[in-house]
N, C-alpha and C positions, 0 to 999 in steps of 0.2 A: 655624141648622142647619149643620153642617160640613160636608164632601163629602169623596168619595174620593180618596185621591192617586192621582193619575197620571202617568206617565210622559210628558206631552207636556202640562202644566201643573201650578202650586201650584196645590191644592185645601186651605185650611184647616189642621186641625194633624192629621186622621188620615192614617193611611197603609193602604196594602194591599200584601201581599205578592208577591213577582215572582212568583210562582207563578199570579195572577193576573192577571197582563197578557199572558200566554196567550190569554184569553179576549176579546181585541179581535177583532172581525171582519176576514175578511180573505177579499176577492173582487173583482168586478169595482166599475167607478167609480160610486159613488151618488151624489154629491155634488150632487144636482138637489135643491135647497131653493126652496121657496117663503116669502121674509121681510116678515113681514105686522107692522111693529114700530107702526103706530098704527092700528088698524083702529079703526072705529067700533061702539058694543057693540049685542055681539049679541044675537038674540031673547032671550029668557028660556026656558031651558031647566032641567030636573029635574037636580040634580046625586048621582051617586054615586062614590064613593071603592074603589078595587078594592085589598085585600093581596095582593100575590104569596105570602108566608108570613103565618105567625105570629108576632109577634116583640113587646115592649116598646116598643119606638121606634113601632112600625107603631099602638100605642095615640095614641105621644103627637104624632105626626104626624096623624094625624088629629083629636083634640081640636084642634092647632094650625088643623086647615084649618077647622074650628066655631066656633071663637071669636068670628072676627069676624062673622060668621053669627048666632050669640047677640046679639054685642052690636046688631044692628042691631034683631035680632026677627023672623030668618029662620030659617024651619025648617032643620035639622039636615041635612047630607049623612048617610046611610047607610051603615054599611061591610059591605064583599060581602068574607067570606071563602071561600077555596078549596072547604069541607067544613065537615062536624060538625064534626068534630075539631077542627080549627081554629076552628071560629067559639066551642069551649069556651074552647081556650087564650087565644084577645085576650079575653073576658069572664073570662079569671083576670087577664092583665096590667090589664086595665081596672080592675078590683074592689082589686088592689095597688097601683095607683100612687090612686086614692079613698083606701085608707088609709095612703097615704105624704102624700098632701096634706092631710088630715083631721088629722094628728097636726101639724102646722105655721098650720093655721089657727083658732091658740088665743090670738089679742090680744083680740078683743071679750070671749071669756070673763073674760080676766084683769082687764081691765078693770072689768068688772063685779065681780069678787071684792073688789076693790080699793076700790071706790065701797059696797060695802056694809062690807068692814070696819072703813073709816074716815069715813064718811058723805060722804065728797067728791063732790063732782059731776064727771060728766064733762068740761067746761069748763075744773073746777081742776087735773084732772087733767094735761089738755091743758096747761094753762099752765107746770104743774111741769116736766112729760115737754120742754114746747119744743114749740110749735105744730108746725113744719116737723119736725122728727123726727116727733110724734103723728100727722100726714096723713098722712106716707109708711107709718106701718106701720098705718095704717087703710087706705087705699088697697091697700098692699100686701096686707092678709088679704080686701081687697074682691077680687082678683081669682084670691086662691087659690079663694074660696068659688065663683067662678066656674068656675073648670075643674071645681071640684065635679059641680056643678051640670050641666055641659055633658057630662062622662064618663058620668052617671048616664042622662043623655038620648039617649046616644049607640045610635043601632037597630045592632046587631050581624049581620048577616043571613048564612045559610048558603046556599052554591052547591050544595050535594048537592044531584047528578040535573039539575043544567041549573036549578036555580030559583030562578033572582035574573036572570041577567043575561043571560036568555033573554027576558025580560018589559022588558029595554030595546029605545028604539024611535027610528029612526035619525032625525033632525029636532026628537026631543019629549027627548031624555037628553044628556046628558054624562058623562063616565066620567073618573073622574081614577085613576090608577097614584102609589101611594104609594111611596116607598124612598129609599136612600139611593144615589147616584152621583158619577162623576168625569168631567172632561172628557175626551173621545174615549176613553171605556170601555164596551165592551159590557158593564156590567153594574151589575146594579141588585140592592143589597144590603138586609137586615133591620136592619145594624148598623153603621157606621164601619169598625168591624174586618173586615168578612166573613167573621165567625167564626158569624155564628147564622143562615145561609143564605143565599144571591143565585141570582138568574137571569141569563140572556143575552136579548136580545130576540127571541132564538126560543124560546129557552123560553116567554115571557111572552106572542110570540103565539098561540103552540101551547095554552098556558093558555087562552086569551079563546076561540080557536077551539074547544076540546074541551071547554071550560062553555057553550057553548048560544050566544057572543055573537052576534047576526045578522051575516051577511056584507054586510048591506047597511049595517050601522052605522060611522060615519067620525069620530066627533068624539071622540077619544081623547089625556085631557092628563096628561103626565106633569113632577111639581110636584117631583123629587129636585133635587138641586143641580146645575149644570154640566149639563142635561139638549139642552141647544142647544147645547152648545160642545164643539167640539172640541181648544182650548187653552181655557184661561180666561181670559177678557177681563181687558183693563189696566182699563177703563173702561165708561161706560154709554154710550159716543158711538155714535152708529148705523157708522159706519166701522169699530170696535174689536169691536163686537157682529157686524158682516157678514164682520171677518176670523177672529172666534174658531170663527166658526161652519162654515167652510169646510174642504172633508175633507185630510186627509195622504193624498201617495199616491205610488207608487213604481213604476217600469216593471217588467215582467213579465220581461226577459231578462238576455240578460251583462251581469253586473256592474252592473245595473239604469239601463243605458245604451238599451236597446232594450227593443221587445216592445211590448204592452199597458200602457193602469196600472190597476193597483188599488189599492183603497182599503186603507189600512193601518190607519187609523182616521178616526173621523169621531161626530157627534152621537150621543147612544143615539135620541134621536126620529127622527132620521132610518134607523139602521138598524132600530128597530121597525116604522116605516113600510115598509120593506123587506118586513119578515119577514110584516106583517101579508099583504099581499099575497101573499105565497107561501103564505097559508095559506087563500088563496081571497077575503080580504077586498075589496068591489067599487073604494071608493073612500076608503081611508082616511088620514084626516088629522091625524094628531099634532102636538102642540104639546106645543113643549120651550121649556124658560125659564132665559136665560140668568143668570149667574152662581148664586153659593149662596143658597139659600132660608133664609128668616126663622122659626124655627119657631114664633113668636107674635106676631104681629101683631094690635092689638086696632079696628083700622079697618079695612083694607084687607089682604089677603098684599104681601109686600113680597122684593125679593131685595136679595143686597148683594155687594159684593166684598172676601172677606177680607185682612187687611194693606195697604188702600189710605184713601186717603183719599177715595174716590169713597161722596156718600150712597148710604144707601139708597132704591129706588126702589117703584116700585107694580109688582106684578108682571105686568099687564094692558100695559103700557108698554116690557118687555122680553121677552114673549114672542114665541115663530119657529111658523112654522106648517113640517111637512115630509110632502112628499107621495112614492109610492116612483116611482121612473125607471122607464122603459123598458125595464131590464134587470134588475128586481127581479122 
């Protein structure tokens, strides 16, 4: 999964337009994180998936976040869209991208055409084709048939009237924020481009707050790219991870020599965390994950860092918890 460029890090190969980086937060100093980079795991709890929009990606983002869920033999996260309306259009992108993968997952068949027109067995087959060639695209249509299978499964659910995520429950849910984003940008986009919609994290609490979510509910994870980082980390070291995550900020007066400081930029998790609290939420606790997200992981979610030689890591490993200051 790529992320948004920004102006105070590379993010990947898309970009977003100046017109966009407007949209950075700009107020008093937030920069109060709370960095929880090994915790030990947590209860078990019910997981749902929230779109901010409608959009393509926002299908295949979510299939990604199920996968590894399928493959273990865990039930399905949920996805809460906005409204009707919305929860019509991801069940068209859902149902388009089934028969963009359906028309691609056509070796077994062939195969089979193959063994009956010429009596061969599948084995001679293999052998002719080159065993290691044969497994990879047996493998490879094993896992298209999968996302199949997982899209098909996927519960699509509608917010009209407060009724999805009114019915979460602060202790017993989790709530994951799907999108795409950039380090220290307030904004969390449907598309690379942010051509097919994005929010700001007041938007997006304003969202949560005016669908029904309880004020008492705090466990809120957002999986976009760069969602901890305020630059984008060189590396997975906890030193690199604790400085990417740290806000820019700038004095308030002449020649920004004097005055106050404010934040100029900083985490989207943390100024969600912000907003959530200004929108009455009691105690809530966002969790942003550094560097860019994997968008198919068939074990574990995994994050990575583009153009480096740093592996990929488990995303539970690099995630920041952030809670809003005192002056949010």
């Amino acid at each position: 999964m790529t992320g948004i460029q920004s102006n105070h890090g590379v993010a990947a190969s898309s970009t977003v337009s100046t017109s966009h980086s407007s949209a950075i937060q700009h107020g008093e100093v937030t920069g109060v994180t709370t960095s929880n980079l090994s915790m030990s795991p947590s209860q078990a709890k019910q997981g749902f998936i929230y779109a901010p929009f409608a959009a393509e990606d926002i299908i295949i983002q979510s299939l990604g976040k199920n996968l590894s869920r399928a493959n273990q033999g865990k039930d399905l996260y949920p996805v809460i869209s906005r409204n009707n309306g919305e929860k019509v259009l991801l069940e068209q992108y859902r149902n388009e991208r089934i028969h963009h993968l359906s028309k691609l997952a056509k070796f077994d068949g062939e195969i089979n055409n193959i063994m009956q027109q010429t009596g061969a067995t599948r084995e001679q087959i293999r052998q002719q084709m080159g065993p290691t060639e044969f497994d990879k695209l047996v493998n490879a249509n094993l896992q298209i048939k999968q996302q199949i299978d997982v899209l098909k499964r996927l519960d699509i659910q509608s917010n009209e009237g407060q009724g999805q995520l009114s019915k979460l429950q602060a202790n017993k849910d989790k709530l994951y924020i799907i999108g795409h984003g950039g380090a220290g940008m307030n904004i969390l986009a449907a598309d690379q481009a942010c051509a097919k919609g994005m929010v700001t994290a007041g938007d997006l609490a304003k969202q949560l707050s005016e669908g029904g979510l309880s004020k008492s509910f705090s466990d809120i994870r957002v999986t976009a790219c760069y969602s901890a980082d305020t630059t984008s980390p060189k590396s997975f070291h906890d030193k690199d991870l604790q400085r990417a995550a740290q806000p820019v900020t700038q004095r308030t007066g002449f020649l920004g020599l004097f005055g106050s400081k404010e934040v100029i930029a900083e985490p989207f998790a943390q100024t969600l965390s912000n907003k959530l609290k200004s929108e009455g939420f009691e105690q809530p606790d966002v969790t942003g994950y550094h560097g860019a997200g994997v968008s198919y992981s068939r074990e574990h979610h995994h994050r990575r860092i583009p153009e480096s030689q740093a592996q990929d890591v488990r995303s539970s490993t690099v995630k920041q918890h952030f809670h809003p200051n005192r002056l949010a």
